[in-house]
MDAnalysis code that builds the backbone (N, CA, C; Angstrom):
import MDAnalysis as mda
import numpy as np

u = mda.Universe.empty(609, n_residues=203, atom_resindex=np.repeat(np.arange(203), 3), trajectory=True)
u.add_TopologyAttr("name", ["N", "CA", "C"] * 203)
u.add_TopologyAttr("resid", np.arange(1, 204))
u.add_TopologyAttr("resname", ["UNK", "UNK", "UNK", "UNK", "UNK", "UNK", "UNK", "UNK", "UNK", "UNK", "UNK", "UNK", "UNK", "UNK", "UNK", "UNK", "UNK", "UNK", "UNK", "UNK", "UNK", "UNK", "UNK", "UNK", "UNK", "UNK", "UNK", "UNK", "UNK", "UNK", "UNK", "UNK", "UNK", "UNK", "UNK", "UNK", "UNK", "UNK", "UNK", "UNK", "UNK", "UNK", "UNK", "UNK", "UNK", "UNK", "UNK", "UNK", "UNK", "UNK", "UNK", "UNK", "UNK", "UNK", "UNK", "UNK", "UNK", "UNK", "UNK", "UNK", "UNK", "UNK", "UNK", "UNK", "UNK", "UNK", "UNK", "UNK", "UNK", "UNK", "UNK", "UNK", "UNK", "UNK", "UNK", "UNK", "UNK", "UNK", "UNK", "UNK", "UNK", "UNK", "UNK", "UNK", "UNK", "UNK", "UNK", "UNK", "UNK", "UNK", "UNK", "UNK", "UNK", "UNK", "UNK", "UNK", "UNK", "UNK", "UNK", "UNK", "UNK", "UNK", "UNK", "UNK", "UNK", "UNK", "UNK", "UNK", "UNK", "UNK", "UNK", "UNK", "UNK", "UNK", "UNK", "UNK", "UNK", "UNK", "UNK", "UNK", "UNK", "UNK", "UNK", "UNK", "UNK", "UNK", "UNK", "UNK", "UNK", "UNK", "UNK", "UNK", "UNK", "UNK", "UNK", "UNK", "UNK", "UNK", "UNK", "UNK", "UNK", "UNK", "UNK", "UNK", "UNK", "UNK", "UNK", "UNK", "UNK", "UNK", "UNK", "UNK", "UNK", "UNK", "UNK", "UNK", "UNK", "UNK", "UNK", "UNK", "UNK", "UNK", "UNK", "UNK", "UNK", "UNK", "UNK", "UNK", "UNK", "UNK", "UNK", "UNK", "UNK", "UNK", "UNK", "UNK", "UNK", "UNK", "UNK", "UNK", "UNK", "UNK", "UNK", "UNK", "UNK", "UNK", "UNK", "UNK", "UNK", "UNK", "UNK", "UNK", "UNK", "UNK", "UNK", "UNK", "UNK", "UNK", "UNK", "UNK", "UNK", "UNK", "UNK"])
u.atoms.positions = np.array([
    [215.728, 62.397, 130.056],
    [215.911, 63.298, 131.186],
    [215.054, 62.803, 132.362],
    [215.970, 63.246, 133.112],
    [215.111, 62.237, 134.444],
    [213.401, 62.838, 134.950],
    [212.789, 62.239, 135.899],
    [211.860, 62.943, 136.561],
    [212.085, 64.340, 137.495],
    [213.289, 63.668, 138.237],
    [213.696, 64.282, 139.224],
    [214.005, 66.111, 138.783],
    [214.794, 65.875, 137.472],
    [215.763, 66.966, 137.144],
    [214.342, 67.629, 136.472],
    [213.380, 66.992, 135.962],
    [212.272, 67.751, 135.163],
    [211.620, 68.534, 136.707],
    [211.154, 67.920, 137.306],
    [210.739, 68.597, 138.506],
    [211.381, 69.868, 139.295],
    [212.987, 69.747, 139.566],
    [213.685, 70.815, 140.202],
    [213.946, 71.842, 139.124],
    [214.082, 71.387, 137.842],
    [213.961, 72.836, 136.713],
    [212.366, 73.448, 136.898],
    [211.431, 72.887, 137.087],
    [210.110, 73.426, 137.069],
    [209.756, 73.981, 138.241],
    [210.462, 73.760, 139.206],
    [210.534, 74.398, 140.458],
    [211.222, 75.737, 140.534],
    [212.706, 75.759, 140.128],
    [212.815, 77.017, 139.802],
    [212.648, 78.278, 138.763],
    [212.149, 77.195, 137.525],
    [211.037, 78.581, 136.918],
    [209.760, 79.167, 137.979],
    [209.331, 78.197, 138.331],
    [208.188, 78.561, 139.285],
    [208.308, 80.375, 140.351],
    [209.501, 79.368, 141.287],
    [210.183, 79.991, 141.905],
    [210.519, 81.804, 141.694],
    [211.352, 81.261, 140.207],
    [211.436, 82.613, 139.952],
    [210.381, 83.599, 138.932],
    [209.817, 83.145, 138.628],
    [208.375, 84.158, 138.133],
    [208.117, 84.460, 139.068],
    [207.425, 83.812, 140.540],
    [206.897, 84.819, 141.250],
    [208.068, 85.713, 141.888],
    [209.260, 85.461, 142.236],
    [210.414, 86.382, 142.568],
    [210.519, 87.360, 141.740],
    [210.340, 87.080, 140.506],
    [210.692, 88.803, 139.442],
    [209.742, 89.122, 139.243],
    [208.404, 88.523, 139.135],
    [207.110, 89.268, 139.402],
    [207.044, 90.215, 140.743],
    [207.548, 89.698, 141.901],
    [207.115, 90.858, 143.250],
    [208.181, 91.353, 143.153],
    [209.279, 91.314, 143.026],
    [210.197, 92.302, 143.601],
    [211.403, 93.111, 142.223],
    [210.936, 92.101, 140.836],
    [212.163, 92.705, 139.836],
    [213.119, 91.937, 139.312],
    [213.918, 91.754, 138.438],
    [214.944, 91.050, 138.014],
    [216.332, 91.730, 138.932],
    [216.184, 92.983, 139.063],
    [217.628, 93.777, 139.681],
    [217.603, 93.169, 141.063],
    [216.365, 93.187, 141.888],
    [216.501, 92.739, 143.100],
    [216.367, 91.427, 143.080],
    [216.207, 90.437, 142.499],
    [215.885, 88.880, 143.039],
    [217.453, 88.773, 143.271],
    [217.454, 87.647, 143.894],
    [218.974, 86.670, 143.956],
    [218.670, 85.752, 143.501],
    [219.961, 84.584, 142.906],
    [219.958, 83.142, 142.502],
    [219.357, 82.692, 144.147],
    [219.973, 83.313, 145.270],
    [220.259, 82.445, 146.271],
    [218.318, 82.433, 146.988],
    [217.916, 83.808, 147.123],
    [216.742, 83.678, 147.364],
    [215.697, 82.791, 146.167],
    [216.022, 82.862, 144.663],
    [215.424, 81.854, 144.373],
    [215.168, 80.732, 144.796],
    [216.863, 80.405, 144.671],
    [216.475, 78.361, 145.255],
    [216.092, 78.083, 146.830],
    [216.287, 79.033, 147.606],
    [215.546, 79.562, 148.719],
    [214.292, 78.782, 148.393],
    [213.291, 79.562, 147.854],
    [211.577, 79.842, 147.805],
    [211.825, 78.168, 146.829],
    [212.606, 77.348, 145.745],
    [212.325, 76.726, 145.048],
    [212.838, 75.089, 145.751],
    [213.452, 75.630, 146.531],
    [213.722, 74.019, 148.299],
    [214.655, 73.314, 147.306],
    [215.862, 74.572, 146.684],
    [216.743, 73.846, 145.955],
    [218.192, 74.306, 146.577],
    [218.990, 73.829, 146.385],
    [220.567, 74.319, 146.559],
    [220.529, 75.168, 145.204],
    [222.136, 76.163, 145.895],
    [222.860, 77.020, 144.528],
    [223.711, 76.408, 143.812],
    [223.658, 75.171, 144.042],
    [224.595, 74.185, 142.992],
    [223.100, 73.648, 142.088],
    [222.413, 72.978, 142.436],
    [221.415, 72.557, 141.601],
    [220.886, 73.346, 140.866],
    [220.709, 75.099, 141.618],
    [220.343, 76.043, 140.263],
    [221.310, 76.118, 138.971],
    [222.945, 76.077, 139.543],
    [223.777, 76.067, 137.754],
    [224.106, 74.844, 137.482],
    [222.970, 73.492, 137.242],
    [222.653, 72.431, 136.551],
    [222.034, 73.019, 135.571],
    [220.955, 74.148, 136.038],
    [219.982, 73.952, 134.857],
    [220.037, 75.760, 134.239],
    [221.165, 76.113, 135.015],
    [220.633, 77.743, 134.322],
    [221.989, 78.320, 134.473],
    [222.562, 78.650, 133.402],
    [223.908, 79.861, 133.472],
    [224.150, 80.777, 134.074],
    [223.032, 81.734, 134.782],
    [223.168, 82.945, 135.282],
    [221.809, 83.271, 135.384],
    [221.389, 84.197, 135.932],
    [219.741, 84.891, 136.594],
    [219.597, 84.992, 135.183],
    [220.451, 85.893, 134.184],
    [219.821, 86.466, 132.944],
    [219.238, 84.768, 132.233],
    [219.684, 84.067, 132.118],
    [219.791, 82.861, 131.512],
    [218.206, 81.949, 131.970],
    [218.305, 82.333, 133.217],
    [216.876, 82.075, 134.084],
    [215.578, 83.015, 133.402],
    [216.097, 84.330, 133.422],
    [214.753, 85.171, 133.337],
    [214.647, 84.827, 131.392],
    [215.525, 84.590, 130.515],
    [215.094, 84.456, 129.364],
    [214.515, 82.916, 129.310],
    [214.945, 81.939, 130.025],
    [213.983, 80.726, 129.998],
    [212.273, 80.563, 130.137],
    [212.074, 82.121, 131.013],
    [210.691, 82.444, 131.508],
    [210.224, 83.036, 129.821],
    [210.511, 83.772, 129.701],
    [210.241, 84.573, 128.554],
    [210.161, 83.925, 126.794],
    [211.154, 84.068, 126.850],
    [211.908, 83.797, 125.360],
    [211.108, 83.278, 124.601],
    [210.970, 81.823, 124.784],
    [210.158, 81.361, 123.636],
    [208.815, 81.935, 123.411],
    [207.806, 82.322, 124.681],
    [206.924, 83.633, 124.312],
    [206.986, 84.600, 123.596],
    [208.127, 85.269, 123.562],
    [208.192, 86.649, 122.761],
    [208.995, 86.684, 121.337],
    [209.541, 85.278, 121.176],
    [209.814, 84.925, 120.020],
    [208.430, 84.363, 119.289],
    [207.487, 83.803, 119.582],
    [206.416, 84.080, 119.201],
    [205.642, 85.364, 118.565],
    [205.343, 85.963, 119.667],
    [204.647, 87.445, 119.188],
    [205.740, 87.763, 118.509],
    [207.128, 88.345, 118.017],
    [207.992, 88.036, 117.553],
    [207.661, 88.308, 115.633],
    [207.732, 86.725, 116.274],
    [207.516, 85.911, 114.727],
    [205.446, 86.461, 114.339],
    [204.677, 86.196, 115.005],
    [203.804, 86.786, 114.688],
    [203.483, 88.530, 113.988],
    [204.400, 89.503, 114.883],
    [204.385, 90.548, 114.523],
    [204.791, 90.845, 112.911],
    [205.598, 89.575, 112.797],
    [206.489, 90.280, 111.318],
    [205.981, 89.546, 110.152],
    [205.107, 88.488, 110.299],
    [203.361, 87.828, 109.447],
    [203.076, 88.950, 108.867],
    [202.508, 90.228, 109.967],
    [201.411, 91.247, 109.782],
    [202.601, 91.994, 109.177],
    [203.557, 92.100, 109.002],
    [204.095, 93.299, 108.578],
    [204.658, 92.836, 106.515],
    [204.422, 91.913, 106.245],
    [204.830, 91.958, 104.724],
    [204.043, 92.722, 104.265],
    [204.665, 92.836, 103.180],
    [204.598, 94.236, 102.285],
    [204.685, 93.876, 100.714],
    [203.643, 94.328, 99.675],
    [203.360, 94.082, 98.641],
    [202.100, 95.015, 97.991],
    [203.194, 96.086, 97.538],
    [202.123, 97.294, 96.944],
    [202.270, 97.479, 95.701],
    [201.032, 97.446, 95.020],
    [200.777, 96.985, 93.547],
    [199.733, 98.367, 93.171],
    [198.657, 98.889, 94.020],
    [198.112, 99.845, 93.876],
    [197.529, 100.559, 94.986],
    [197.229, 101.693, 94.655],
    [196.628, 102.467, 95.772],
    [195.788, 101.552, 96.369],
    [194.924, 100.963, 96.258],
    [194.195, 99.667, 97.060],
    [194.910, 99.016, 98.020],
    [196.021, 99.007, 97.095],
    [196.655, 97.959, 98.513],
    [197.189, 98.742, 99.352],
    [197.331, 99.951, 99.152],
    [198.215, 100.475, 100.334],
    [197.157, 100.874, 101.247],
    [196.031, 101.766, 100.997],
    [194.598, 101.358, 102.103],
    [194.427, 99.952, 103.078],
    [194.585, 98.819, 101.914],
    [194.394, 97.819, 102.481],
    [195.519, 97.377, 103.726],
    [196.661, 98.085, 103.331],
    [197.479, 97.450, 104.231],
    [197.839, 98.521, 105.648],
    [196.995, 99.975, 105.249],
    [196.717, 100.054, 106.345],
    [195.525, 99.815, 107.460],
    [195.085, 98.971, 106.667],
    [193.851, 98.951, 107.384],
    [194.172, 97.059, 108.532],
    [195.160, 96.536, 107.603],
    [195.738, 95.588, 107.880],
    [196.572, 95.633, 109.166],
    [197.582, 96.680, 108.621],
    [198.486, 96.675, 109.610],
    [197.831, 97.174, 111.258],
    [197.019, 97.752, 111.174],
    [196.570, 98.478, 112.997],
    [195.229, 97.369, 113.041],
    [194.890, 97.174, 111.835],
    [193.519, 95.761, 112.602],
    [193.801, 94.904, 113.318],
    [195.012, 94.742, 112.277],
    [195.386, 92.832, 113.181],
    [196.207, 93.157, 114.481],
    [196.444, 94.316, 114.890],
    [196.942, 94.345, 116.102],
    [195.946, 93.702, 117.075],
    [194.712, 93.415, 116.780],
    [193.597, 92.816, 117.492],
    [194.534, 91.013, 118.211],
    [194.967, 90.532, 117.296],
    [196.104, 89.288, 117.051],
    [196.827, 89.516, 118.472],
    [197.896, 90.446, 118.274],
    [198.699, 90.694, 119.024],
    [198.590, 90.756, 120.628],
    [197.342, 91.877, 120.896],
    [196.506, 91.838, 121.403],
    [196.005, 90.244, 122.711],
    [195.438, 89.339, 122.028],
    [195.050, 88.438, 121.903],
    [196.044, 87.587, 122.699],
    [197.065, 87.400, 121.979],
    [198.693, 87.095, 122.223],
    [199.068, 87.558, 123.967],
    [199.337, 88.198, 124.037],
    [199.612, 88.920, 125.117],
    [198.859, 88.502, 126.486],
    [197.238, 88.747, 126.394],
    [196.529, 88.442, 127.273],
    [196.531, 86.588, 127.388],
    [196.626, 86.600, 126.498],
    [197.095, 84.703, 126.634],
    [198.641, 84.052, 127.612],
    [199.301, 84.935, 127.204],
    [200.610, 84.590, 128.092],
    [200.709, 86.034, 129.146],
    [200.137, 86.325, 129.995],
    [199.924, 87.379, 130.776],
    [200.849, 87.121, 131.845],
    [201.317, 86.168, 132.533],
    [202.429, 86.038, 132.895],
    [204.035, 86.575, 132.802],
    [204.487, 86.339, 131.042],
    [205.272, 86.218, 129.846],
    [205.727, 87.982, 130.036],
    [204.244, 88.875, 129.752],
    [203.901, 89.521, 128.940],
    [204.562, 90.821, 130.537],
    [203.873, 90.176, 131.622],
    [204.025, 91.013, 132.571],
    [205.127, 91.246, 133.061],
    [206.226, 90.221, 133.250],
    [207.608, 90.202, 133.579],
    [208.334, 90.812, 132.367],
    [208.050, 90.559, 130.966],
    [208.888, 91.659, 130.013],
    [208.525, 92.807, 130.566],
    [206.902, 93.553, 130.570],
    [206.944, 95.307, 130.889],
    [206.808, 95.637, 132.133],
    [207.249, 94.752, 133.109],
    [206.962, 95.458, 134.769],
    [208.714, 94.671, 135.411],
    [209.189, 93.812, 134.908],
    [209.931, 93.355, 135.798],
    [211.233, 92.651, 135.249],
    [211.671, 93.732, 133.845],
    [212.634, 93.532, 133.047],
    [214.557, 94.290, 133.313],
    [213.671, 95.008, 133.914],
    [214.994, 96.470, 134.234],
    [216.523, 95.412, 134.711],
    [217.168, 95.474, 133.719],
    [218.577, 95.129, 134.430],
    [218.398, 93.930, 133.002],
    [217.813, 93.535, 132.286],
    [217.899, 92.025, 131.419],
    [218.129, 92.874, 129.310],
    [217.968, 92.133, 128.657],
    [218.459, 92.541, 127.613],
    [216.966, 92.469, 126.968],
    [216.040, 92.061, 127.650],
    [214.467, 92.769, 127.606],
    [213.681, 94.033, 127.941],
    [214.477, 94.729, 128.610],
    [214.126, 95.965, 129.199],
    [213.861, 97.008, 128.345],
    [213.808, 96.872, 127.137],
    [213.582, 97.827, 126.207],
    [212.338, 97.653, 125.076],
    [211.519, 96.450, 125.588],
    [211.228, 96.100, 124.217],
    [210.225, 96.986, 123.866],
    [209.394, 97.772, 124.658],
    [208.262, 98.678, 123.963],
    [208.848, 99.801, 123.012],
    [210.334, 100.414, 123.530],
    [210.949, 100.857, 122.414],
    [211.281, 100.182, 121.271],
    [211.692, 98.909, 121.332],
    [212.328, 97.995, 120.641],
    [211.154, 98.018, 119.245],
    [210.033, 97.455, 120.013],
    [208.914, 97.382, 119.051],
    [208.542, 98.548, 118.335],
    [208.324, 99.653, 119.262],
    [208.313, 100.462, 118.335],
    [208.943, 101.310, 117.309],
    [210.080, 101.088, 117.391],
    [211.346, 101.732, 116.538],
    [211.172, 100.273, 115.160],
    [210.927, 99.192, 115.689],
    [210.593, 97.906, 114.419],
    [209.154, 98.536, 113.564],
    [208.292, 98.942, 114.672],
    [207.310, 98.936, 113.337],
    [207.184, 100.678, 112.866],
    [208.270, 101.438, 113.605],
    [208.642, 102.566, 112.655],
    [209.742, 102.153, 111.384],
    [209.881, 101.202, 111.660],
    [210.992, 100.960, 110.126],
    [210.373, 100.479, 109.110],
    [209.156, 99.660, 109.900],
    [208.595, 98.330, 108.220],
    [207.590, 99.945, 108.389],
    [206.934, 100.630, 108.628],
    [206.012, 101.858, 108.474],
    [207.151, 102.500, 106.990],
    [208.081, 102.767, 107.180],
    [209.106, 103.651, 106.435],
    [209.253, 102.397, 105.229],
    [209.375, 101.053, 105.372],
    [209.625, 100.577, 103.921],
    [208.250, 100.321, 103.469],
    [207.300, 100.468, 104.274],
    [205.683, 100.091, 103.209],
    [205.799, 101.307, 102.478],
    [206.252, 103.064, 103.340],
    [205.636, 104.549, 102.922],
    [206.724, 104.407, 101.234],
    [207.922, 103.558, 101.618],
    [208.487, 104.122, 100.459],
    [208.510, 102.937, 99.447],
    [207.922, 101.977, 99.720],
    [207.343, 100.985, 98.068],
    [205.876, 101.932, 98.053],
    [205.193, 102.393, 98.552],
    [203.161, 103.061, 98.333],
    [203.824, 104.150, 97.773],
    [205.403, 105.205, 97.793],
    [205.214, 106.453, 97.682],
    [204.998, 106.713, 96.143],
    [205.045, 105.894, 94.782],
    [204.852, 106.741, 93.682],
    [203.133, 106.506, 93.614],
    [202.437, 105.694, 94.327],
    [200.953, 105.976, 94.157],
    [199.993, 107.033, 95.239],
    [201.266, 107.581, 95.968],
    [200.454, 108.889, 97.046],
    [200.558, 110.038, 96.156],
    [199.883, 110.592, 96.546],
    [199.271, 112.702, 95.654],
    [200.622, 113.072, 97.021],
    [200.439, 113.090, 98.082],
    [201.249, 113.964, 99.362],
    [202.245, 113.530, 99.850],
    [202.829, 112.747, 99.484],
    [203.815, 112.027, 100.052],
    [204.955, 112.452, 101.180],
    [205.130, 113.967, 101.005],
    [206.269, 115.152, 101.537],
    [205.693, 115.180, 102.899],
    [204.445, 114.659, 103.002],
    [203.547, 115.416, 104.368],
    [203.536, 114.351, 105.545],
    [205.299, 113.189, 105.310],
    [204.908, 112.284, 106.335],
    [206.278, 112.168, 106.503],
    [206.612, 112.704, 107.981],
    [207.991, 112.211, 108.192],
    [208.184, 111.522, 109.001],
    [209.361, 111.227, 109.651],
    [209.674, 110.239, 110.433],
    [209.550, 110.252, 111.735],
    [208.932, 111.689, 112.340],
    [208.636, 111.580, 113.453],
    [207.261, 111.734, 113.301],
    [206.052, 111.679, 112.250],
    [204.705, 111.752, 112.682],
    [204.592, 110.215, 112.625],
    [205.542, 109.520, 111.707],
    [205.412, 107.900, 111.777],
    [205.704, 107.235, 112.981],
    [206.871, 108.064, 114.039],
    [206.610, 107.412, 115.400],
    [205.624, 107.913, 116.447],
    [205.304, 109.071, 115.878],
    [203.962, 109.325, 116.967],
    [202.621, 108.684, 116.831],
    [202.427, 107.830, 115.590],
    [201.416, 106.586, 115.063],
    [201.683, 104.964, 115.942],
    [203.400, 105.039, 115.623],
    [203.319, 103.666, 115.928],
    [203.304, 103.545, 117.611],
    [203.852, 104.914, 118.199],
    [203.831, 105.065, 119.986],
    [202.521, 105.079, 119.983],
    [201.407, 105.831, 119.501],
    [200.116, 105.946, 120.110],
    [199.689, 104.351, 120.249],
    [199.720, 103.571, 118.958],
    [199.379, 102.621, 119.385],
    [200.180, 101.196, 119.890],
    [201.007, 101.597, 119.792],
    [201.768, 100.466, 121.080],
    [201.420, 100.658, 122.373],
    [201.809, 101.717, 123.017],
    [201.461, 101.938, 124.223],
    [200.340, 102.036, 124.411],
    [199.114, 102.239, 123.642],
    [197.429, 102.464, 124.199],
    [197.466, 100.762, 124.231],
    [198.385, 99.564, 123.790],
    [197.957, 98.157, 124.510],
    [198.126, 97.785, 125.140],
    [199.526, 98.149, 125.221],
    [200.603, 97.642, 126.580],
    [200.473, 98.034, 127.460],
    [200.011, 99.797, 127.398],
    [199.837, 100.237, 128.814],
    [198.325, 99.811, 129.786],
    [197.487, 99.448, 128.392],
    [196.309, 99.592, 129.043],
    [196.122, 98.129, 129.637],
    [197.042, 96.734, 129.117],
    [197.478, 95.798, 129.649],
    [197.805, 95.584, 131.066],
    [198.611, 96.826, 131.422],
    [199.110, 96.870, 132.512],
    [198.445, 97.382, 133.447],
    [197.612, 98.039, 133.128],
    [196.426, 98.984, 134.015],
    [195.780, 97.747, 134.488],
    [195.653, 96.703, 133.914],
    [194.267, 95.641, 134.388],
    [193.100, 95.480, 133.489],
    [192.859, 96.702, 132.568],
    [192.130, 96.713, 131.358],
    [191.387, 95.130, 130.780],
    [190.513, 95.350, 130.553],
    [190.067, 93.657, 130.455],
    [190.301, 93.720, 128.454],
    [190.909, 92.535, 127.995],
    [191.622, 91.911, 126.541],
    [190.124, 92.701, 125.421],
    [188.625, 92.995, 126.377],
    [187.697, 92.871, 125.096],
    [188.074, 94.672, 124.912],
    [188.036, 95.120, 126.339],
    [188.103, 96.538, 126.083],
    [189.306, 97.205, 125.208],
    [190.462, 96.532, 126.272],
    [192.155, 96.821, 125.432],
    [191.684, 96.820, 123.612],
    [190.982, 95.572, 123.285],
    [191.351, 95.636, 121.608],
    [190.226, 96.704, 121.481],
    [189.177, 97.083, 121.924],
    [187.855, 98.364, 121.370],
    [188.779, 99.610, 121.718],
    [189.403, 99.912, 122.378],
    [190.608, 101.091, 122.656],
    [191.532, 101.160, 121.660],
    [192.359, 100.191, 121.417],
    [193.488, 100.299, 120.207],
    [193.171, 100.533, 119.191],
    [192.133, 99.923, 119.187],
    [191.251, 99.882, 117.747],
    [190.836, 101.399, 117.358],
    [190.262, 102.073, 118.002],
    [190.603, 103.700, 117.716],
    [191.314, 104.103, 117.551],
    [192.155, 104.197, 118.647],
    [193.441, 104.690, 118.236],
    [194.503, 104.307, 116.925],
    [194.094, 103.131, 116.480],
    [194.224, 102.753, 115.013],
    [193.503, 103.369, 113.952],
    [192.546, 103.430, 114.202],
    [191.496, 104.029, 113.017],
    [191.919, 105.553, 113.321],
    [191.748, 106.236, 114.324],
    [192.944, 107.401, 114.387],
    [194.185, 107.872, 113.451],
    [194.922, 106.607, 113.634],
    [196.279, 106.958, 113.086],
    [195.660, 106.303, 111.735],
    [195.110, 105.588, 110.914],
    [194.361, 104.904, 109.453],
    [194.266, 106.912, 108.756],
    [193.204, 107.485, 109.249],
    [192.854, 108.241, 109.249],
    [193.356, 109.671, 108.497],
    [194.018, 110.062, 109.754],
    [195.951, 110.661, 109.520],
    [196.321, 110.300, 108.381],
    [196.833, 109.492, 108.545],
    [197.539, 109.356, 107.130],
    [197.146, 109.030, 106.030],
    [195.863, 108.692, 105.809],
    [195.394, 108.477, 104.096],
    [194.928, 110.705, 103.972],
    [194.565, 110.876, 105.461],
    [194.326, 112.630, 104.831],
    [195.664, 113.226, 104.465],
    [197.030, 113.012, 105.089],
    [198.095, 113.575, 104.914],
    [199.082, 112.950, 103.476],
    [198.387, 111.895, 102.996],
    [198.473, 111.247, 101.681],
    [197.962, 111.461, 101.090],
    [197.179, 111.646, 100.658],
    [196.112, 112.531, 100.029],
    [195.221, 111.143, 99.732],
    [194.547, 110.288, 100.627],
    [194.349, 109.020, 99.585],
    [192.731, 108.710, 100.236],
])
């Protein structure tokens, strides 16, 4: 691949991060992209199918990452009441990881939750959290013949666990929150929801 063509693709990623960073994916244009990127609208569909095609080139392989990271932390293997402590203590710790993740690609991270509206990303804080209300529901029901309470956890106190702490990262991400504070914040709010549920388990 040439120099040339490596350069004008890197120009209009450029280009367009800061375009859907200030103004949005709904409002950018192809045309104001290659505008700001000192390209023609023929040279932009060399290298990109459509805006959506553009804004997942920015993204994608980032959040297929955290992604693939998120679902590491989520196996599941309950053998005794131990492990099911352990794996909650697992599952909201290592959000520290995630965490971590995020403030590393802060770029990535900011155009999925500020500047997604109109892309097939626009959902993902639901997305995520409706995922780790499901692996929550297959850990509760391989742990349920070693809980005393088991009746005392339904499916909406399991999404008011996994919302508290999704959003106490993401949002506090977005606030400006600095990565040491964000993880000493979640981290309560984890030990919070830890808490909850070994009392409503009886464990």
């Amino acid at each position: 691949m040439s120099y040339d063509y490596e350069k004008t693709h890197q120009m209009i990623l450029e280009s367009a991060l800061n375009t859907f960073k200030e103004i949005g994916f709904r409002n950018a244009s192809i045309r104001n992209i290659c505008r700001d990127a000192g390209v023609t609208n023929g040279a932009f569909y060399a290298h990109f199918e459509s805006k959506d095609d553009l804004f997942a080139a920015l993204v994608s392989e980032k959040l297929n990452v955290f992604n693939e990271t998120y679902q590491e932390m989520s196996d599941i293997n309950i053998q005794s009441v131990d492990d099911i402590i352990r794996m909650f203590d697992m599952s909201y710790s290592s959000i520290e990881t995630l965490i971590h993740y995020v403030y590393s690609e802060r770029d990535v991270f900011t155009l999925i939750l500020k500047s997604s509206d109109g892309t097939s990303y626009e959902h993902f804080i639901s997305d995520l959290i409706n995922e780790e209300c499901k692996n929550t529901m297959i850990f509760l029901e391989s742990a349920k013949k070693f809980m005393k309470r088991p009746e005392n956890i339904s499916e909406r106190i399991i999404r008011m666990g996994a919302s508290m702490v999704i959003n106490s990262m993401l949002d506090a991400f977005l606030e400006g929150v600095s990565e040491e504070d964000n993880i000493r914040e979640t981290k309560i709010a984890s030990d919070f929801c830890i808490a909850g549920y070994k009392e409503l388990l009886g464990l």
